[in-house]
N, C-alpha and C positions, 0 to 999 in steps of 0.2 A: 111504657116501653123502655125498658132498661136496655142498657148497650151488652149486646153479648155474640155483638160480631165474632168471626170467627176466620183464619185466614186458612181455607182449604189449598192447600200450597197443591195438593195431587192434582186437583182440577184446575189450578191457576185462576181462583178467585175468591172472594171474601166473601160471605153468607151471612144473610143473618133471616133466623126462623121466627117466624110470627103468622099467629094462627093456621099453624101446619102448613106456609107457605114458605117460601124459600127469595128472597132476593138476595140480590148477589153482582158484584163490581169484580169485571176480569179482569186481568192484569199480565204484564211479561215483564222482569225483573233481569235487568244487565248490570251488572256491578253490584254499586251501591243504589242503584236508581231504580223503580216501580212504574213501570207506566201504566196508567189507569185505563184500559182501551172502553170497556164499556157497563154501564149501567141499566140494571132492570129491575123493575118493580111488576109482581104481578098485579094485573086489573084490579083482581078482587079487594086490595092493598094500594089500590090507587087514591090519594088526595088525603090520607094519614100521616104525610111527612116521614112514609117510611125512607123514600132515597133520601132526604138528609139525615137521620138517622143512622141510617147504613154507611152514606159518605162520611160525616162525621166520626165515627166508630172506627173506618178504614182509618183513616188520615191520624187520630190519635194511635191505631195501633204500631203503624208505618214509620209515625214521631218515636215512638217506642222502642221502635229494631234501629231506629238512628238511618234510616230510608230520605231516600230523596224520592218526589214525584216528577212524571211531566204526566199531568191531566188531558190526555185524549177526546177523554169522550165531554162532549159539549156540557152536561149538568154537571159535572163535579170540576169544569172549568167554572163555572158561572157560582157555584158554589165556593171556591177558594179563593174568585175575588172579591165575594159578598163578606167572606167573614176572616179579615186580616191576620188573625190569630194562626193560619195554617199559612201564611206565604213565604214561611220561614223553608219549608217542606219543597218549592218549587225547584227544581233544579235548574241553575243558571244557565 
């Protein structure tokens, strides 16, 4: 599963396609800041690690546009404190 997130800025969320499914982290953007409100994995795509995948993929893309987050939604909270490398991203 290669990273090939995608950030649908029209819909206000990040996607990423896998076996013709779609999951996908919304988000609302003020400034410089991305808040990540919520996360979804479909069923069929459930226990593949696709939402760390997807978080992961978001968070690098977000490093990229030079974004700050504040992580809303509970799993990509719990996610950015499991892996230290993205808590550069938090906004203070």
């Amino acid at each position: 599963m290669g990273n090939s997130v995608r950030d649908n800025s029209a819909a206000g969320r990040f996607e990423l396609d896998i076996d013709g499914q779609v999951a996908f982290i919304t988000y609302r953007r003020t400034g410089g800041v991305t808040t990540l409100l919520h996360a979804e994995v479909p069923p069929e795509l459930s226990g593949r690690g696709v939402g760390s995948t997807l978080t992961q993929g978001t968070l690098e893309l977000l490093r990229e546009q030079g974004r700050k987050i504040v992580p809303r939604c509970p799993f990509i909270a719990v996610y950015v404190k499991k892996h230290p490398e993205f808590q550069d991203l938090v906004a203070g």
